[in-house]
Each structure stands twice: as C-alpha cells, then as structure tokens.
N, CA and C of each residue as an Amber inpcrd file, in Angstrom:
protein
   684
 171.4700000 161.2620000 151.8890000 170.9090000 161.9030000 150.6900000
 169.9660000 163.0230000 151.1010000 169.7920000 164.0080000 150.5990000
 169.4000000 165.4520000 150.7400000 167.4840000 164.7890000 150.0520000
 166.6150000 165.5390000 151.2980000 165.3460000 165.5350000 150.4200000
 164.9490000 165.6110000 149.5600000 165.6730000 166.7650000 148.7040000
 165.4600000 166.8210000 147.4520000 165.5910000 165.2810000 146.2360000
 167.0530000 165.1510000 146.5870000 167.2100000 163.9840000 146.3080000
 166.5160000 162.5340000 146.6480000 166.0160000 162.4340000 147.6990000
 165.0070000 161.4590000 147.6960000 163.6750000 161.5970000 146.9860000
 163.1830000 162.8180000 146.6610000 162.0520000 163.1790000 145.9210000
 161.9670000 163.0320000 144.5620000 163.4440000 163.1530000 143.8130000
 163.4540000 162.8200000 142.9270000 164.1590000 161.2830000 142.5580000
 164.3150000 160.7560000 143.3630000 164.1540000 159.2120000 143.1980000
 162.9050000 158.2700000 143.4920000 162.6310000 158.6870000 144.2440000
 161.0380000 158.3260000 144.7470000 159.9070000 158.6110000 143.2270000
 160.2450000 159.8410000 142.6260000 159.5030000 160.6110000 141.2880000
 159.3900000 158.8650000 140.1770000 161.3150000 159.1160000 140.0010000
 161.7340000 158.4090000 139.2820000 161.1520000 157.0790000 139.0420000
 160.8260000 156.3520000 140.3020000 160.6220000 154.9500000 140.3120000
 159.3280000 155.2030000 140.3630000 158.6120000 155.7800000 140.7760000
 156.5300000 156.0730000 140.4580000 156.6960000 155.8050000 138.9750000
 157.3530000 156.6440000 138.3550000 157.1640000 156.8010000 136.8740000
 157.6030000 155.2540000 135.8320000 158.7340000 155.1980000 136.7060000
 159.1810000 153.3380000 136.1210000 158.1310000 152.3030000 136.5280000
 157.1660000 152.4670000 137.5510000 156.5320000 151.5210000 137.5760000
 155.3180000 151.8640000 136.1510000 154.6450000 152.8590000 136.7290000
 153.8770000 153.1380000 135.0960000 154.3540000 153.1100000 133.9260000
 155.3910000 153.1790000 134.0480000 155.7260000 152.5710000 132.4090000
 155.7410000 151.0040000 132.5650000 155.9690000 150.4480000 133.2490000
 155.8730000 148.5730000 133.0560000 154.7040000 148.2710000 133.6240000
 154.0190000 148.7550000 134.4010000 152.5090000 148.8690000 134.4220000
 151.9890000 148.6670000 132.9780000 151.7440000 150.1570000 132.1870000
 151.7210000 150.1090000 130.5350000 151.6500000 149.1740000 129.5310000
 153.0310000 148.5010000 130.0930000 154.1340000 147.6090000 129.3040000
 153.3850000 146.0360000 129.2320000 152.8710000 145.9800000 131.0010000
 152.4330000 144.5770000 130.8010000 151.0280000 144.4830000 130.3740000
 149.8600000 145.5420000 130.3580000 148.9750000 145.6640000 129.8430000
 148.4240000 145.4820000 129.0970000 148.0830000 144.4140000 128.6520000
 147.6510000 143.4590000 127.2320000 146.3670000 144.3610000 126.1410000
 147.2980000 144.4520000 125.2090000 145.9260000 145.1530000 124.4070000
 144.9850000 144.3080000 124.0950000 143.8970000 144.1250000 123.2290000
 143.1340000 143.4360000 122.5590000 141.9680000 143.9800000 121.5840000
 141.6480000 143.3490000 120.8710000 140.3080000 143.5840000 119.8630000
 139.0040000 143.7510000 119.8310000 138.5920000 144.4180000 118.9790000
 136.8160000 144.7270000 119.3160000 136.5110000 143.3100000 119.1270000
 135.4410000 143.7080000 120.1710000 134.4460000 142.4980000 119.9500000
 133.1160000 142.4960000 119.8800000 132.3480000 141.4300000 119.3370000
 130.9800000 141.7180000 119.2790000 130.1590000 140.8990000 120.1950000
 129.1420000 142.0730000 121.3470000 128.4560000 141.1040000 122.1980000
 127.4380000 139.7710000 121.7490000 127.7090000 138.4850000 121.9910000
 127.0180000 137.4540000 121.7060000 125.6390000 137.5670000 122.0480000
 125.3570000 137.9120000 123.4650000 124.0010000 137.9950000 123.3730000
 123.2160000 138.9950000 122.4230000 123.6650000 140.0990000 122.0720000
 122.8290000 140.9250000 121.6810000 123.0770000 140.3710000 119.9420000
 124.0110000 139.6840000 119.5300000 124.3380000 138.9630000 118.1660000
 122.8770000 137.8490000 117.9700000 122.8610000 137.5790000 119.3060000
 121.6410000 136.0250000 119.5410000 119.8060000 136.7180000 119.4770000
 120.0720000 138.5440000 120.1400000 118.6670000 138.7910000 119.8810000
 118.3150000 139.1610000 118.2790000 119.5720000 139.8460000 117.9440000
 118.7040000 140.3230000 116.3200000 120.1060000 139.3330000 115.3510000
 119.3380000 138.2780000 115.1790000 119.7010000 137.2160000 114.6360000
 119.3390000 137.7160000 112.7800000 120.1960000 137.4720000 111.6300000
 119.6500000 137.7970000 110.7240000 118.8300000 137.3260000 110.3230000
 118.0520000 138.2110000 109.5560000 116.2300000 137.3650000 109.2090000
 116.6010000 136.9230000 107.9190000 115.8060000 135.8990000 107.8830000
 115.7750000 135.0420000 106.5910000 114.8980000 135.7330000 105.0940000
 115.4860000 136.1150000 104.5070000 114.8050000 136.6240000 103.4860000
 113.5220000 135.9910000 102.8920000 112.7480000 136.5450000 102.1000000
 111.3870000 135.6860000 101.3910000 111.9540000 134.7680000 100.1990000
 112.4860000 135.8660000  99.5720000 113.3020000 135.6840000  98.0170000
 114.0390000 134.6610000  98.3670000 114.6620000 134.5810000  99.5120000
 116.2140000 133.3640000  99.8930000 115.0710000 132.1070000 100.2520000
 114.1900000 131.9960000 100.7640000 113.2930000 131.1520000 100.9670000
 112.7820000 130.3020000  99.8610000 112.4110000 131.1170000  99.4170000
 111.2780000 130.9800000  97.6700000 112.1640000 129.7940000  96.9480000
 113.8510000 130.2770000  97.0170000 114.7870000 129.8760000  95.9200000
 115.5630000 129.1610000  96.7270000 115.3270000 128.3460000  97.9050000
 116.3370000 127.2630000  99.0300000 117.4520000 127.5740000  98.4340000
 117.9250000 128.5930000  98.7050000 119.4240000 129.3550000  98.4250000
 120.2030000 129.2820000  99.9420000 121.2760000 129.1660000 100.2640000
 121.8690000 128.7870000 101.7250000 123.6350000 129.3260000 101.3890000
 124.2150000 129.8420000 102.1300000 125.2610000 130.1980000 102.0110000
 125.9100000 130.9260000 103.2210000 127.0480000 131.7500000 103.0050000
 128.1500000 132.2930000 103.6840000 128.4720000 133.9160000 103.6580000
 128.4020000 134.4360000 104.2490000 128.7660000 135.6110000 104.2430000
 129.5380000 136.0920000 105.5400000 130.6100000 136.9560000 104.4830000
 131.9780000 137.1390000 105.6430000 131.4670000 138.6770000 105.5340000
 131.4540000 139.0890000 106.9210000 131.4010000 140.6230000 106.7010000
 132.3430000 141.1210000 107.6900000 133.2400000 142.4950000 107.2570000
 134.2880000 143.4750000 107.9740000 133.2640000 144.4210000 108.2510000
 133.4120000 144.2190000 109.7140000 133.0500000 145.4770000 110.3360000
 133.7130000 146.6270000 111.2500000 133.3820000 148.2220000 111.0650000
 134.0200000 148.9010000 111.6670000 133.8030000 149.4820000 112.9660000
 134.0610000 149.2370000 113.6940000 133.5850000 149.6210000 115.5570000
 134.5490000 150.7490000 115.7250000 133.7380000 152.2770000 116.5410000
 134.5850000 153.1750000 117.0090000 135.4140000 152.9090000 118.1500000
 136.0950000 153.6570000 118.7300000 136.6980000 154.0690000 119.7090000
 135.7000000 153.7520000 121.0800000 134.3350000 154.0600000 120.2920000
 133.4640000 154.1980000 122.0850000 132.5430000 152.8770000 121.8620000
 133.0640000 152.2180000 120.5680000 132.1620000 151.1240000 120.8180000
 131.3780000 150.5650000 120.1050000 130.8790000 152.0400000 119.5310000
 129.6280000 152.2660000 118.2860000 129.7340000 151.5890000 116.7650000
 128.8500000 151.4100000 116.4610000 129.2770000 150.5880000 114.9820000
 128.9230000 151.6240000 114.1630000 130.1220000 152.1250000 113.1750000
 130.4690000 152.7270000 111.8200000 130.2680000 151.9440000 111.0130000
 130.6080000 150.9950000 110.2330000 129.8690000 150.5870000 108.9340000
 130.2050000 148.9760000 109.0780000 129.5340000 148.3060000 108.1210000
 130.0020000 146.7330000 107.6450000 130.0300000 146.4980000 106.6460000
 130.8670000 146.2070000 105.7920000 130.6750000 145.6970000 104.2100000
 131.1540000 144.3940000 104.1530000 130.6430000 143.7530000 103.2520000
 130.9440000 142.2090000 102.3510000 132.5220000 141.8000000 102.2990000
 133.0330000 141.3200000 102.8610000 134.2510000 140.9900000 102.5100000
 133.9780000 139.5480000 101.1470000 133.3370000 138.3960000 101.5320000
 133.0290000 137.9600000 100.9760000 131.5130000 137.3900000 100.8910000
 130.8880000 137.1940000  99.4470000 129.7450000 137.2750000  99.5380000
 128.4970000 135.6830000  99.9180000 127.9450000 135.7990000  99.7130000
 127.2210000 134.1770000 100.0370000 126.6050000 133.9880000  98.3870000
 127.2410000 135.1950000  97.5310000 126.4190000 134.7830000  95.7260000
 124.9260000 135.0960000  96.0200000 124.3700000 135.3870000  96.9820000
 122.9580000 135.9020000  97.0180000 122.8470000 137.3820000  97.7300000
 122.4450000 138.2360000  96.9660000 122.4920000 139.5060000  97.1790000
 120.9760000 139.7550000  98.3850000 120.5090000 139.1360000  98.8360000
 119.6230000 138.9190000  99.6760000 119.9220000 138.4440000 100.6590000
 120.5290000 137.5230000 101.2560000 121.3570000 137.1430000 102.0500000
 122.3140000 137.9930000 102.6920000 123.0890000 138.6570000 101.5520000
 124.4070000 139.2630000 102.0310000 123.7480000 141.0320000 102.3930000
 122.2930000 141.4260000 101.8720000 122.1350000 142.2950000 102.5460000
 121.0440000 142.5410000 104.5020000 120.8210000 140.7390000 104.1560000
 120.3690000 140.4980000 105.7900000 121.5220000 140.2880000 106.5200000
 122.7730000 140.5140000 106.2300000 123.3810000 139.7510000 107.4220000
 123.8920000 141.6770000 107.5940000 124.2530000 142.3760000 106.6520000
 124.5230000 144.0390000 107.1910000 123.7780000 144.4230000 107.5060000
 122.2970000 144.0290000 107.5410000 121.3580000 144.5740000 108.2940000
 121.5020000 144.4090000 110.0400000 121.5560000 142.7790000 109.7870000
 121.9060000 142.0810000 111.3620000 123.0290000 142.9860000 111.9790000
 124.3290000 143.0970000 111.2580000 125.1510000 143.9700000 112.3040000
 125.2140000 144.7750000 112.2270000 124.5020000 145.7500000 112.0760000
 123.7660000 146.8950000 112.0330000 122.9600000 147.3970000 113.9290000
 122.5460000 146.2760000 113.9830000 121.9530000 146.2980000 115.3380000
 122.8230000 145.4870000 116.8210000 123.8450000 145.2370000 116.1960000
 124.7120000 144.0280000 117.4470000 125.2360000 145.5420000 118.4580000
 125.6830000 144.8250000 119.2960000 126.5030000 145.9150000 120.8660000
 127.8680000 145.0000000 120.6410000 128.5710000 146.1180000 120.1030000
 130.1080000 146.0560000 120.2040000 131.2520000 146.5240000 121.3930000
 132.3260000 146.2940000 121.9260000 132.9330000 146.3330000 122.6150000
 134.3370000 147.2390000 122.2420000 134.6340000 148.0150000 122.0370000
 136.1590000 148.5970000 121.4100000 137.6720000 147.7390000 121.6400000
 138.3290000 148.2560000 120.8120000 139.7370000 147.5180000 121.2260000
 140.2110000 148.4580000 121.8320000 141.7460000 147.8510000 122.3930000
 142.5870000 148.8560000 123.2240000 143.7620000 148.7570000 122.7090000
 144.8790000 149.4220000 122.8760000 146.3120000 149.6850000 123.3250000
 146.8640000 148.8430000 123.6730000 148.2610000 148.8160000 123.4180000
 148.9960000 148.7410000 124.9040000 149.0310000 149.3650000 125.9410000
 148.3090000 150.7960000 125.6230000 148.1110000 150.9290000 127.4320000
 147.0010000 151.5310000 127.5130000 146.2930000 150.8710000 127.0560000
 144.7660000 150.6040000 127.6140000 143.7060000 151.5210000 127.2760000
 144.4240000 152.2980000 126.1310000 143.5150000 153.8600000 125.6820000
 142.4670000 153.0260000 124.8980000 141.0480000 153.0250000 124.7030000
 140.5600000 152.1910000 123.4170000 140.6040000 152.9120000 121.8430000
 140.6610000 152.4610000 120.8570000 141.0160000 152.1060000 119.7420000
 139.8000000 151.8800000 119.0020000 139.4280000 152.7270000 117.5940000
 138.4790000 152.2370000 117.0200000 139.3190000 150.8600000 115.9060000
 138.9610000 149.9140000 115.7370000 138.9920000 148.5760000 115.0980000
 138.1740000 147.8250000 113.9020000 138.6390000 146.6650000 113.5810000
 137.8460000 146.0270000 112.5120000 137.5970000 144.8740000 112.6920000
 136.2220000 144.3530000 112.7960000 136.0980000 142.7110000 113.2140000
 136.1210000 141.8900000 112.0620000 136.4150000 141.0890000 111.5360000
 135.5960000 139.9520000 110.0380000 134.5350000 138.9570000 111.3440000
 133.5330000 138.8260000 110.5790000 132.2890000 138.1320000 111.4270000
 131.6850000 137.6400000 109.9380000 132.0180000 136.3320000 109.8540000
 130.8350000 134.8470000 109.2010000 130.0870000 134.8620000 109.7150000
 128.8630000 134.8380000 108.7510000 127.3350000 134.4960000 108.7370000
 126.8870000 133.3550000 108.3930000 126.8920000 132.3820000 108.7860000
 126.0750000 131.0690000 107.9440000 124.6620000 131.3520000 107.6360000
 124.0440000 130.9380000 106.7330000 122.8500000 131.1800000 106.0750000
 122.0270000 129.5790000 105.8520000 121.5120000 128.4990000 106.7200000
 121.2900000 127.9020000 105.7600000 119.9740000 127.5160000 105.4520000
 119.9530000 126.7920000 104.4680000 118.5950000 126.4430000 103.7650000
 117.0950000 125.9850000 104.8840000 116.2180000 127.0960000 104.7060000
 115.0640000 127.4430000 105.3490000 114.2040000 125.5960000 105.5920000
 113.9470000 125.5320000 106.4550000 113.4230000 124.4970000 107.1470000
 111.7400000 123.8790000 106.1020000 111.5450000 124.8340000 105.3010000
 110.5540000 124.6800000 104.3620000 110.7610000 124.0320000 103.2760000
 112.2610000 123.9450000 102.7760000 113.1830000 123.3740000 101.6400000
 113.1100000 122.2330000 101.7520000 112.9230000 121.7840000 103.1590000
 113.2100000 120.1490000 103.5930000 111.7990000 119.2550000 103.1670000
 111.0880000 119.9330000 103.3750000 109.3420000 119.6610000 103.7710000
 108.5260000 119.5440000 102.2770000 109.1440000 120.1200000 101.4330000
 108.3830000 119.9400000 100.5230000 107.4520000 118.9310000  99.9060000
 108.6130000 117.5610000  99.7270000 108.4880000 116.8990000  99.4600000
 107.7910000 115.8410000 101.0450000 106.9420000 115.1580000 100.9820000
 106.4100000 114.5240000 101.8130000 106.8280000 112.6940000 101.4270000
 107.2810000 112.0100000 102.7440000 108.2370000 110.8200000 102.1700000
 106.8900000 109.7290000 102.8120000 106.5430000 108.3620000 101.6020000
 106.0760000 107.6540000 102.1330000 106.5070000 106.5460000 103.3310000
 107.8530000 106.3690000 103.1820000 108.5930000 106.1370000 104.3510000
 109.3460000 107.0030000 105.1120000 109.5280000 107.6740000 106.6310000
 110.5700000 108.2270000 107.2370000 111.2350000 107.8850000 107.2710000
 112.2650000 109.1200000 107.7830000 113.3680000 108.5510000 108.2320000
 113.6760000 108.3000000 109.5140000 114.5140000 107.3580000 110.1660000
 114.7890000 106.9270000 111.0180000 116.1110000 106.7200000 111.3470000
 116.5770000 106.8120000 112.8700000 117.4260000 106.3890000 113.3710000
 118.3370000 104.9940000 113.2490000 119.1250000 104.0930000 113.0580000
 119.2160000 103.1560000 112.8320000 119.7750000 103.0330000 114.4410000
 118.9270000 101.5040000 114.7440000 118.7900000 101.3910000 116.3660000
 120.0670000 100.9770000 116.6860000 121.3870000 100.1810000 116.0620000
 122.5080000  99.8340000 116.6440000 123.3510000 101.2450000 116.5880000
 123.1970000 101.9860000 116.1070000 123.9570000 103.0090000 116.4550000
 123.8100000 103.9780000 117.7770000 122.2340000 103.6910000 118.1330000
 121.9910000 104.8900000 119.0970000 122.5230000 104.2510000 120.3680000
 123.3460000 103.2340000 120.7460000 124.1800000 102.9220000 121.4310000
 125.6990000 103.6840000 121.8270000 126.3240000 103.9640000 120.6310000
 127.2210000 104.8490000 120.1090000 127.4730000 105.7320000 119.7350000
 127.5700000 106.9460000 120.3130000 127.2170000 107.1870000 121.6930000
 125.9590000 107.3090000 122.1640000 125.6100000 106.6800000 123.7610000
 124.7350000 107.4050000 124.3910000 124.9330000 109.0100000 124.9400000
 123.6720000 109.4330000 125.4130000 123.8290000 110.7580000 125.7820000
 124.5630000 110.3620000 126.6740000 125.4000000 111.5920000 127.1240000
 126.1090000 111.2090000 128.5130000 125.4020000 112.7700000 128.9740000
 124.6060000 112.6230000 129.9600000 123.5020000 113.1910000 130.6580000
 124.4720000 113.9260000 131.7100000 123.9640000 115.5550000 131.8010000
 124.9820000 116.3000000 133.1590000 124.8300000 115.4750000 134.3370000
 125.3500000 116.1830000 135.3660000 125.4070000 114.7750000 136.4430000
 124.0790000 115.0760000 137.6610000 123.3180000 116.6540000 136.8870000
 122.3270000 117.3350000 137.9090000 120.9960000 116.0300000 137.6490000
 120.8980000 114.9100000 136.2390000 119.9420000 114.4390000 135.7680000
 119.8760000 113.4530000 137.0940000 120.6620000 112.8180000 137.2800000
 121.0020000 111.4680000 138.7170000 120.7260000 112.3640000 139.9860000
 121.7250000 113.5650000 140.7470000 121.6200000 114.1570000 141.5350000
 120.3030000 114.3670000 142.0200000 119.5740000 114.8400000 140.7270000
 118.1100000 115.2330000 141.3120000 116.5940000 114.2370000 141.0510000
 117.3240000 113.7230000 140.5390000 116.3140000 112.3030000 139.6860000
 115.5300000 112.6020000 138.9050000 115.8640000 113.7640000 138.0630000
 115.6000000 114.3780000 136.4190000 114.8270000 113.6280000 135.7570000
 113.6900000 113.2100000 135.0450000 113.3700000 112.4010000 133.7370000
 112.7120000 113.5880000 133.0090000 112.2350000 112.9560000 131.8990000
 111.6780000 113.8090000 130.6580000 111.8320000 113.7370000 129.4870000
 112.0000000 114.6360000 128.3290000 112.1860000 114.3820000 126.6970000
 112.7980000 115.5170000 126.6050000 113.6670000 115.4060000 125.6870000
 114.0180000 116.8850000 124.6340000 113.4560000 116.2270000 122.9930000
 113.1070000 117.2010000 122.4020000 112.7220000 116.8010000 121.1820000
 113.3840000 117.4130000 119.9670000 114.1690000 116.9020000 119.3800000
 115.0450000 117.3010000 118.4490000 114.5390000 117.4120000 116.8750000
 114.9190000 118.3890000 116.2170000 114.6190000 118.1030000 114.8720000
 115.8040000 118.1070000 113.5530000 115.8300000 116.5100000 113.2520000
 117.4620000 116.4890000 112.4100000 117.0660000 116.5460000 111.1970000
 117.5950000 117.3250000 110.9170000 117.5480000 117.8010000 109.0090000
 118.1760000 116.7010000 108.3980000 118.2930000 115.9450000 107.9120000
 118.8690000 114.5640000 107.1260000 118.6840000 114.4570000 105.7580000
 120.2130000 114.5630000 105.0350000 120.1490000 114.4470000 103.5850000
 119.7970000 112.9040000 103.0160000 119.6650000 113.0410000 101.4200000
 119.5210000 111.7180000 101.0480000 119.9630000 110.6420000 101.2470000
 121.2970000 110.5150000 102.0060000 122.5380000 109.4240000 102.4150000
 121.7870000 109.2960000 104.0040000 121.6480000 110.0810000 104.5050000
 120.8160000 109.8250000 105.6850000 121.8970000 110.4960000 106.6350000
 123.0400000 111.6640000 105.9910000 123.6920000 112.1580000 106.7190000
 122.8950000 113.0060000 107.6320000 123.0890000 113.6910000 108.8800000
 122.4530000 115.0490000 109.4410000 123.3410000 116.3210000 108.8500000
 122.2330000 117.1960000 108.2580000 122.4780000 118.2590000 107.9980000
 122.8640000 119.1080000 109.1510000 121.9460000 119.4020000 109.8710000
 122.4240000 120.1900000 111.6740000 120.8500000 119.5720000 112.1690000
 121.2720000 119.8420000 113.3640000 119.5780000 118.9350000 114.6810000
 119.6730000 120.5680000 115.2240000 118.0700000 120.6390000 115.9290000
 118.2660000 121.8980000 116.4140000 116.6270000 121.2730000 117.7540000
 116.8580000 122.2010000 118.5940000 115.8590000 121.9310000 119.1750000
 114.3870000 122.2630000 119.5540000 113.6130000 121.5660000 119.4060000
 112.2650000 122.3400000 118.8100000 111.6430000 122.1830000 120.3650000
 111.6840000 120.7780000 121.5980000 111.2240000 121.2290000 122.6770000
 112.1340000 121.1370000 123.9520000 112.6560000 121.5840000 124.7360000
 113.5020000 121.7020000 125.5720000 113.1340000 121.0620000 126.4790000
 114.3750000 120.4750000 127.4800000 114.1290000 120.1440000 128.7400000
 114.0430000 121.0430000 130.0210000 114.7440000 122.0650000 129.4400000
 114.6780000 123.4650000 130.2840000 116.1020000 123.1550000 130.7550000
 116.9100000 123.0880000 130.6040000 118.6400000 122.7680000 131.0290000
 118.9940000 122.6250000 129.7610000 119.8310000 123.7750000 129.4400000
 120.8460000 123.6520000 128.6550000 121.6700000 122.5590000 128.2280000
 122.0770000 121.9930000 129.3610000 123.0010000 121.1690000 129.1810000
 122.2580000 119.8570000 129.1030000 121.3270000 119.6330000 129.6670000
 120.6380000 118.2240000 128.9720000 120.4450000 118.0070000 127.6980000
 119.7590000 119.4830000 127.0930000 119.8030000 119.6470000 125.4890000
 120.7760000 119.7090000 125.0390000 121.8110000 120.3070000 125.4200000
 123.2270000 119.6010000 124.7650000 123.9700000 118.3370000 124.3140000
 123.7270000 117.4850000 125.6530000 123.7860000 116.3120000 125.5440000
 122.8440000 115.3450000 124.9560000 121.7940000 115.4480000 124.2930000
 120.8020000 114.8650000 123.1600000 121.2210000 114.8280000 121.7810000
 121.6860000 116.0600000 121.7950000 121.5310000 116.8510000 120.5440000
 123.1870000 116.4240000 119.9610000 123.7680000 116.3940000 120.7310000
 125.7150000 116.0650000 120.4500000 125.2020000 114.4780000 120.3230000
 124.6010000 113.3260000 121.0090000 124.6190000 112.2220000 120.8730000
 123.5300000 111.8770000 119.4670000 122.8950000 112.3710000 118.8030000
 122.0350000 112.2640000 117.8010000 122.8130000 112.4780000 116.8470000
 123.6750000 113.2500000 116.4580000 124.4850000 114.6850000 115.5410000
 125.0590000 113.5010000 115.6370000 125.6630000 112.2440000 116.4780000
 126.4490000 111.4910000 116.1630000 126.2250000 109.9010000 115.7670000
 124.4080000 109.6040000 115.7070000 124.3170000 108.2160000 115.3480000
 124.0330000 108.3180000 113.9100000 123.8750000 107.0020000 112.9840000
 123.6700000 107.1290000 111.6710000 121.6130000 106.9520000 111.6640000
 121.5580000 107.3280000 110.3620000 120.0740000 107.3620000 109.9900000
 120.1670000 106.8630000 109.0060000 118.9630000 106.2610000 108.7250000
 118.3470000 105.5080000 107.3400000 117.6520000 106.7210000 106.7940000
 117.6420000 107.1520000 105.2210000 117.2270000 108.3010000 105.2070000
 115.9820000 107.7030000 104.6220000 114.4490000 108.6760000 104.3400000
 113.3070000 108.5800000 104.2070000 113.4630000 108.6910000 102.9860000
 112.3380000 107.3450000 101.9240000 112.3560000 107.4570000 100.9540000
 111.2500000 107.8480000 100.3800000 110.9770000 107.8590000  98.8520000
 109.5540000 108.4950000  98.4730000 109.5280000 107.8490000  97.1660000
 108.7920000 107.2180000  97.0560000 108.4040000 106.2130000  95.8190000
 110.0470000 105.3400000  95.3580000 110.2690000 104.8910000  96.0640000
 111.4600000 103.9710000  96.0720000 112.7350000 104.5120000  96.0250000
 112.9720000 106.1520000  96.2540000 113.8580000 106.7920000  96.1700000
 114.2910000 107.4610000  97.4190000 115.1810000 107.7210000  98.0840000
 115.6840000 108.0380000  99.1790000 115.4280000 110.0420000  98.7770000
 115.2260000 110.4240000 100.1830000 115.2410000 112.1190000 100.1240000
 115.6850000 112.5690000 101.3570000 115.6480000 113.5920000 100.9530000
 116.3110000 114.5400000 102.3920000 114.8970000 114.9740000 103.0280000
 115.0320000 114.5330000 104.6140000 113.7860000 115.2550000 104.9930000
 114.3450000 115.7160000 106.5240000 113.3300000 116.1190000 107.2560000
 112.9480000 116.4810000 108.9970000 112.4810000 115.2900000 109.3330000
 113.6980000 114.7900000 110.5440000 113.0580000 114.0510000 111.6220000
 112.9800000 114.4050000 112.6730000 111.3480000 114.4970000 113.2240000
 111.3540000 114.8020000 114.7420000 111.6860000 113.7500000 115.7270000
 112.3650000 114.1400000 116.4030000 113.5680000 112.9540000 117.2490000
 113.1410000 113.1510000 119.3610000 112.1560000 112.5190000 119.8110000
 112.3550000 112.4470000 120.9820000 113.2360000 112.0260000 121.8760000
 114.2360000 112.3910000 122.3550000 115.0880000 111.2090000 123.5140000
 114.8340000 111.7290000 124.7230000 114.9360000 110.3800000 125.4420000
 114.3020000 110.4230000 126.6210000 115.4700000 110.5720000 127.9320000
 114.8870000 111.2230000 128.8480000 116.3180000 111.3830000 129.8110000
 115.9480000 110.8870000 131.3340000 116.7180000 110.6390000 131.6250000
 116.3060000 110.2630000 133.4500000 116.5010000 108.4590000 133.6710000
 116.3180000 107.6200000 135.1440000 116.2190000 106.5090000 135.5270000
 115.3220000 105.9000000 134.5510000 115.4480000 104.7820000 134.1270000
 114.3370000 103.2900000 133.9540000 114.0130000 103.9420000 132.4750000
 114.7490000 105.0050000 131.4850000 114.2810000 105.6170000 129.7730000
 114.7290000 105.0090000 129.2930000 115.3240000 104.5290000 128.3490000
 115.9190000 104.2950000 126.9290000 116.5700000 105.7050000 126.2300000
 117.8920000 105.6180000 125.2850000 118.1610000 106.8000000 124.5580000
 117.1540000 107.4500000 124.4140000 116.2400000 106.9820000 123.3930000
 115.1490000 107.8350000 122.2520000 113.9870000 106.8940000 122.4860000
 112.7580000 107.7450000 122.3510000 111.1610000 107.1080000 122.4610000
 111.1380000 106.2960000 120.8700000 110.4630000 105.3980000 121.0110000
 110.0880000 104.9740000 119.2500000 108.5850000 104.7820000 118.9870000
C-alpha cells in the first residue's frame, strides 16, 4: 500500500475511535452541590414559626451551561407562601454542577429539588407535660445500637444526646442531634436505634401530648443503651 494510502487509513481509524470514544461517553444531569445545599440551609420563617405551619416544597430549578443558577420557581407549593419563598431564597445561594452530552459538551439543565419544612422545635414546647415522655425499656433492646467497630478498636465510651420529637401516640416525629460524640457514625448509630424503639408519650393533666425528649445513650465497654 502506497503512503498515501496508509495515511488515510491510519486518518480513518483516529476518527472511528473518536466517534466511539463520544459514543461511550455517558452524559448526565445538573446537580446540586450538597455541601454548599448544607451551608445555606433554608431559614425558617417568623410568620411559619408564629403559625407551626410545616410542609413541602418542590422547586424546578434552572442551572446554565457553566454551572450558574438562572432561576427557581415552585413547581409545587408547601400552601405557605413563606415557606415556599425561603426555600427560592435557599437555592438561590447553592453551587451547582452542569449537565453534559453525549459527548461531553456541558448543557444548561433543570433540577426538581424537595424542600421539607418541618414544624419549628418551639411548636413542640409549648405546652409543658406533667409527666414525660419516655422510652419504653423492653424495646430499647430492639434494636441495640450496633456501634462502628472504631468504638471496641479504640475503647471509645461516652454519650450522644439525642432530641426525639414524639407525637401524642408516642410515635417519633424525626430525633436529631443536639450533642455529638464527635464521629459521625457513632451518632448515626444512636440515632437509627432510637428512631426505632417505641415511647410512652408525655401526658399533661391526664391527657397524652406531643413533646421533646432529650435522649442520652451511652456508648463504649461496661454502658447500657441509654442513661436513665
């Protein structure tokens, strides 16, 4: 075969590989960075406070080509116009990521991003219960924490201190954590084993209510689940 002819086969197959190069190149979707979602968290309104209003808001948002956020509107609302204008505020300030192609050019896009909203930690408190609420002790057997394996390795003890929102049935609303062990994952494992025992809920003049229980459990050799 004449040089020429090898040059243009040699051309040929450069070019066939970039096209299935291209080909296998997975596009994908904007996205929105979590951490910077986790620093400007939406703020809780006064008005949404005042009126223990709690809800949902779906918002479409538009991310350019380079990344930048163009607009967000309501897809659907949470019924509180206070709410639904903290959460376009919130993504207003997030760090977005662009989509791409199939071959890899980026793409300005549209995310839908839910907001949960819920009822302000002051809603709970109002009411002050002459009995708490409490854990019911045969359950906190079922499950125990199952503790990372760094708690044994290093001979870990201590508390995480949980705080479970608990309706009138003595269901948990959500637990969240008010003092840390400083490991993630220990607080994980408290907080998943609580979220899963039953409670007696706190009553108030012979009537059961929804309140805050602050919840110690204890971690490490020679503890028990939870302090009492």
């Amino acid at each position: 075969m004449k040089p020429a002819g090898w040059a243009a086969l040699l051309g040929a197959l450069v070019l066939f590989a970039a096209d299935a190069a291209a080909q296998d190149m997975a596009s994908y979707d904007a996205t929105v960075d979590q951490a910077s979602k986790l620093r400007h968290r939406p703020a809780y309104p006064r008005e949404a406070i005042k009126a223990c209003v709690s809800g949902t808001v779906v918002m479409i948002i538009d991310v350019a080509a380079d990344g930048s956020f163009i607009e967000a509107v309501v897809e659907k609302s949470s019924r509180n116009a206070h709410l639904d204008r903290a959460a376009l505020e919130a993504a207003r300030h997030w760090k977005y990521y662009p989509a791409s192609d199939e071959k890899g050019a980026r793409v300005a896009d549209r995310i839908r991003i839910p907001i949960d909203f819920e009822e302000h930690e002051s809603c709970w408190t109002r009411l002050v219960p002459d009995t708490p609420a409490r854990p019911e002790p045969s359950s906190m057997t079922d499950p125990r924490p199952h503790w990372p394996s760094v708690v044994a390795e290093k001979a870990l003890s201590g508390e995480v201190v949980l705080l479970m929102l608990l309706d009138e049935e003595g269901s948990t609303h959500s637990a969240r954590v008010e003092t840390s062990s400083g490991d993630p994952a220990i607080d994980a494992a408290a907080k998943y084993a609580a979220m899963n025992w039953k409670y007696l809920p706190a009553m108030l003049n012979g009537k059961p209510v929804r309140s805050i229980l602050r919840l110690p459990i204890l971690y490490g050799q020679g503890t028990s689940a939870a302090s009492r």
